[in-house]
N, C-alpha and C positions, 0 to 999 in steps of 0.2 A: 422391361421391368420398371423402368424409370416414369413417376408423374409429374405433371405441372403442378401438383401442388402436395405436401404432405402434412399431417395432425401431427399432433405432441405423443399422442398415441402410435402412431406409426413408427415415431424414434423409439419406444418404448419395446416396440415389437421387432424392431431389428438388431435393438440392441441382444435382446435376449435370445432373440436366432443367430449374431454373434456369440455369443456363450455357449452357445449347443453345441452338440455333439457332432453337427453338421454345418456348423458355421466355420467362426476361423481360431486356429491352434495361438496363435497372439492374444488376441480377444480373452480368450479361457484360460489363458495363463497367468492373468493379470489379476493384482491385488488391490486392497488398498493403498500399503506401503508403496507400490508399484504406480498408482495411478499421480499420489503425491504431487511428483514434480510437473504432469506434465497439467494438475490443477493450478497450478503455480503459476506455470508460462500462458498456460492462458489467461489466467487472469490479468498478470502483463500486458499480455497482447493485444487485452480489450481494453486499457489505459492509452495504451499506444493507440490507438483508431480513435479514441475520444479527442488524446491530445492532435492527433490529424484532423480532426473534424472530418473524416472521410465514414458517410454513414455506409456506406457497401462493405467496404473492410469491417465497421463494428457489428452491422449485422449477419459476418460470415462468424467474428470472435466472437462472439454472444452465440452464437448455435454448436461452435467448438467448445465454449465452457458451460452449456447446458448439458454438450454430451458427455462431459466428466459426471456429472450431478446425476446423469441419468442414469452412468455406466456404473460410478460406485452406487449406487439403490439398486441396481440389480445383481451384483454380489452381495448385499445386502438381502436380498429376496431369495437367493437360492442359499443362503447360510440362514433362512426361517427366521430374522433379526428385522428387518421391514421392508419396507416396500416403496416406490414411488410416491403412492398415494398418502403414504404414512407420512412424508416431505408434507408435499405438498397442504394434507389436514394442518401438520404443524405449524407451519408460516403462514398460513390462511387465519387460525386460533388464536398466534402469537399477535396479528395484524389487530384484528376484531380486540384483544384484550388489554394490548397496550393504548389504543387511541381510545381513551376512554372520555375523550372530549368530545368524538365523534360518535363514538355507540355505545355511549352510556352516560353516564351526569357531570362529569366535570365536564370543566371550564377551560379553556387555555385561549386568548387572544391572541398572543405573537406565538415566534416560532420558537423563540426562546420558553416558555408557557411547555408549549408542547414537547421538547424535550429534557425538562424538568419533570413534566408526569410521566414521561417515558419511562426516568432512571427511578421514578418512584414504583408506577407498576412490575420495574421487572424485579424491582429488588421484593418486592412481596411474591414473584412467582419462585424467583429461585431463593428464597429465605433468608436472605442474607440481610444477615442485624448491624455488621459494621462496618464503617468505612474502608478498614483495612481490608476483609471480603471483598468489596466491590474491587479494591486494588490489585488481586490475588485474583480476580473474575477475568482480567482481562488477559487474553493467552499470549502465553511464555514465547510460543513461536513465530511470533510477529518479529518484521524485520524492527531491530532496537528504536529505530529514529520513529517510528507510529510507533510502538509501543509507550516511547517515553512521553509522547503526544499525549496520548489516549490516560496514562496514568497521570499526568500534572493534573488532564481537565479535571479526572476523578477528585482530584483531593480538593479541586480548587472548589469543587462545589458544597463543601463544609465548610466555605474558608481560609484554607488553607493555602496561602496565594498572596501575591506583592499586591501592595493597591497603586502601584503606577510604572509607568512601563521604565519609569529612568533608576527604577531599584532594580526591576532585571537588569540593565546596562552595566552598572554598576555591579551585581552578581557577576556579568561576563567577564568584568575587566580583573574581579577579586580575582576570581578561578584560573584565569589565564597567566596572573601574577604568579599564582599557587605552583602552579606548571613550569613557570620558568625557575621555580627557585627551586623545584625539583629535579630538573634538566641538568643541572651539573655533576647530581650525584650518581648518576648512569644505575639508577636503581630499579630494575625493571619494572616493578611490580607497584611502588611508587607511582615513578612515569604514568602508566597504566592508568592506576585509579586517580592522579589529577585528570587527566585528558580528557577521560569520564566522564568527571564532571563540569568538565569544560563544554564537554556535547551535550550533556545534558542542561546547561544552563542557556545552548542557543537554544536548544528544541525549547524551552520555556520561550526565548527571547520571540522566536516563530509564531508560539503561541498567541502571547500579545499581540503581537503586528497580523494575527490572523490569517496567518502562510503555514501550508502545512510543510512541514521541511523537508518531507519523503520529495514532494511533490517539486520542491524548489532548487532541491539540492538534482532530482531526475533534469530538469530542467537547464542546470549549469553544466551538468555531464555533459548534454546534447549539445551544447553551444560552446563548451569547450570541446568536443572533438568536430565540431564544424568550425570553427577556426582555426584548430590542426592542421585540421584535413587544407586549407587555404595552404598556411605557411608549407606545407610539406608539397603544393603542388606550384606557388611561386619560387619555391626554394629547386625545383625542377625545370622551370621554364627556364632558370639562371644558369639552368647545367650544375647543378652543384647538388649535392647528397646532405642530408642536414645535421649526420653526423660527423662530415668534416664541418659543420658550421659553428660559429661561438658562440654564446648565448646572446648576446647583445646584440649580431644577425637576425635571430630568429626570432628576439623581443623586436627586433623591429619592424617582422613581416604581423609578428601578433599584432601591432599593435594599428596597423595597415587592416589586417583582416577585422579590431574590431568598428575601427571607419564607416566602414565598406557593408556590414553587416546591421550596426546602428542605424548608419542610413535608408537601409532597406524596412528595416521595423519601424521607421516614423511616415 
């Protein structure tokens, strides 16, 4: 059954022979709401294979998160609601009608040009008259730190925005003030919303410095628990467990592991 090679159409047809009646009782039992998370983890996953530079992995995750795409349009298609092609017409039309410097009369020289008429064309397809829309455009279930990305850019493009980067600094250091003079009075809710805005004024500060935070903050995860993983396997070699260890042991195997690690990235 197996070919050397398969079409787009071929996933299309197996997927829907999974759906049948004859295919498989998982496959058919799956929803939307159901399919969800596992669009989610793959999305991750094809993050993960770019941050690898390993193109085999990305091109096995890119065919794992096509078949989400393919699998929800075909419950799509037997609930008479659309279809693959219906996909695909739409981001084929959406492509065609927002590059209108490409297939049609404007202009844009840089790329900055380009995605200026971007947020100008889509704001004419989906009608949206004011700034606060566009704010309100951008969906609720995005992880908070890109969302809060994606909604500074929006406002920043009315204006709405520091003209240098040492007034965000200065925003960080207010906010962070605000937090500690909150912090005494064990107010939860308080607490809370300083912290808030403590996060939300790095994700600004990211912005400036042109770091997306999702991305920076993924990046410190990985390298703090690959320095962990160090202390936790010298702290073994020594015979010793690291929670009989005191913290100023284990600061100092960290601080070994970031030597050791630094040196390898130069």
């Amino acid at each position: 059954m197996l070919k050397d090679a398969y079409s787009f159409n071929d996933l299309v047809e197996i997927m829907k022979f999974l759906r049948s009646g004859k295919g498989c009782p998982w496959d058919r039992e799956q929803s939307y709401k159901d399919l969800k998370k596992y669009l989610i983890e793959e999305t991750y996953e094809v993050l993960e294979a770019i941050d690898l530079e390993d193109s085999g992995k990305l091109s096995e995750e890119l065919g794992d998160l096509l078949l989400q795409i393919v699998f929800l349009s075909q419950i799509a298609t037997e609930e008479g609601k659309f279809d693959i092609n219906t996909v695909i017409t739409g981001i084929c039309r959406k492509m065609i009608q927002r590059h209108t410097h490409v297939f049609g009369q404007d202009i844009a020289k840089t790329a900055q040009d380009v995605v200026d008429r971007w947020e100008i064309n889509k704001k004419k397809e989906k009608g949206i008259r004011t700034q606060t829309e566009v704010l309100k455009d951008v969906p609720s279930n995005l992880p908070a730190l890109m969302r809060s990305y994606k909604i500074q850019q929006k406002a920043a493009q009315v204006g709405f925005d520091w003209d240098k980067i040492e007034d965000v600094f200065s925003k960080v250091d207010e906010e962070i003030r605000e937090l500690k003079s909150v912090y005494a009075s064990e107010e939860k809710t308080r607490i809370e919303d300083e912290l808030g805005d403590v996060l939300f004024s790095i994700v600004n500060l990211a912005r400036f410095l042109d770091v997306h935070p999702e991305l920076a903050l993924t990046g410190t995860i990985n390298k703090f628990i690959k320095r962990f993983e160090y202390v936790e396997a010298k702290s073994k070699k020594q015979g010793r467990e690291l929670k009989y260890m005191t913290l100023a042991e284990m600061d100092k195997l960290w601080d070994e592991a970031k030597i050791i690690f630094a040196q390898e990235n130069n």
